[in-house]
N, C-alpha and C positions, 0 to 999 in steps of 0.2 A: 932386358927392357930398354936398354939407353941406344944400343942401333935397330930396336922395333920401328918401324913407319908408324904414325902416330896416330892413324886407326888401328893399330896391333898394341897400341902402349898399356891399353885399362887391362886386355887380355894378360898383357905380359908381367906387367905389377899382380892380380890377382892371381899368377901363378907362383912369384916369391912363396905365397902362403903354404905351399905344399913339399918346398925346401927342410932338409933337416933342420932343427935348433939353430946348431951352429952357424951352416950357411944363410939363413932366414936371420939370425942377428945381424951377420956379418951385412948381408943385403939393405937390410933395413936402417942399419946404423950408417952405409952410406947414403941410403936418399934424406936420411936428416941433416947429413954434412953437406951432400950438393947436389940434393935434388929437387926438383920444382916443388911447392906445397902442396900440389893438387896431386903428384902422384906418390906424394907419403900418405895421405889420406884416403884415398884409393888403394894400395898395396896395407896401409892398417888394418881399413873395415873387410878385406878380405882376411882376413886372420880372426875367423871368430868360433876355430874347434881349435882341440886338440892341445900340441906342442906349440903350433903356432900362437894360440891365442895366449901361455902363458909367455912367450917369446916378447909377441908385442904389447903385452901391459907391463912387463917389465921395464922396454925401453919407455913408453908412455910417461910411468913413474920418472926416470929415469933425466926425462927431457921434458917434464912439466913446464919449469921455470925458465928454461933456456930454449925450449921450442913449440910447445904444446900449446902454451899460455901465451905468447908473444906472434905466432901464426894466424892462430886459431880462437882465440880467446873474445873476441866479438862477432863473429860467425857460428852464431849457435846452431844451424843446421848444420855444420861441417865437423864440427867437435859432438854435438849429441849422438848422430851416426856414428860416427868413431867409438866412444864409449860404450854405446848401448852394442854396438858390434863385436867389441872385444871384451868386453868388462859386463853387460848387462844380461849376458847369461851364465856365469861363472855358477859353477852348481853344488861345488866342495867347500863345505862350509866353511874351513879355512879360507877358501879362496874368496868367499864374499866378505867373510868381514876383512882380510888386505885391504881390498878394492874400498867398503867403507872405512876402514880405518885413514887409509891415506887420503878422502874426502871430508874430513874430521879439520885437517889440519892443509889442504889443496883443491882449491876452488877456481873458478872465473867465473865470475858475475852470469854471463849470459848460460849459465849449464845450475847455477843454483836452486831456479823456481822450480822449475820442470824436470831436468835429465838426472839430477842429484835423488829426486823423490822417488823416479825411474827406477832407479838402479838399489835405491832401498826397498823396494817392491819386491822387487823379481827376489 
């Protein structure tokens, strides 16, 4: 993705998402360290089956505080997509209450009224 031409770059982040675990963290955890916001949030909401999507609610959790919430954290269309992408289908009842448990006690204001109620839904 980082020598894609930058009509190739959405194409090339949303294919991170088909990387094994391992590469798909290792990927990911560099566009949190130095990559633009717009193409972590882009290469996230493409990770919404599989391996991938428990991949990226890990790092999600992970970098709440130190990236998720200081990016993205007054931009609720940019963090609701996100969420509901990767986290608002989770199907394994394990997996849903994680996802509510760690909203228990991890929020930003703008994903409280609406995305929060979302994700208790599905």
């Amino acid at each position: 993705y980082g020598s894609a031409a930058p009509s190739e770059r959405p194409a090339a982040l949303r294919a991170l998402a088909s990387l094994p675990a391992p590469e798909l963290k290792d990927a990911l955890e560099t566009l949190f360290a130095k990559g633009r916001s717009q193409d972590v949030w882009v290469a996230l909401q493409a990770c919404s089956s599989g391996a991938a999507r428990q991949v990226a609610w890990d790092l999600i959790k992970q970098h709440w505080e130190d990236y998720m919430v200081p990016k993205y954290g007054t931009q609720q269309f940019i963090l609701e997509r996100v969420l509901l992408s990767v986290v608002g289908t989770q199907s394994v009842a394990a997996q849903q209450q994680d996802v509510l448990t760690f909203f228990e006690t991890h929020t930003a204001p703008v994903i409280e009224k609406n995305t929060i109620p979302q994700i208790r839904e599905r």
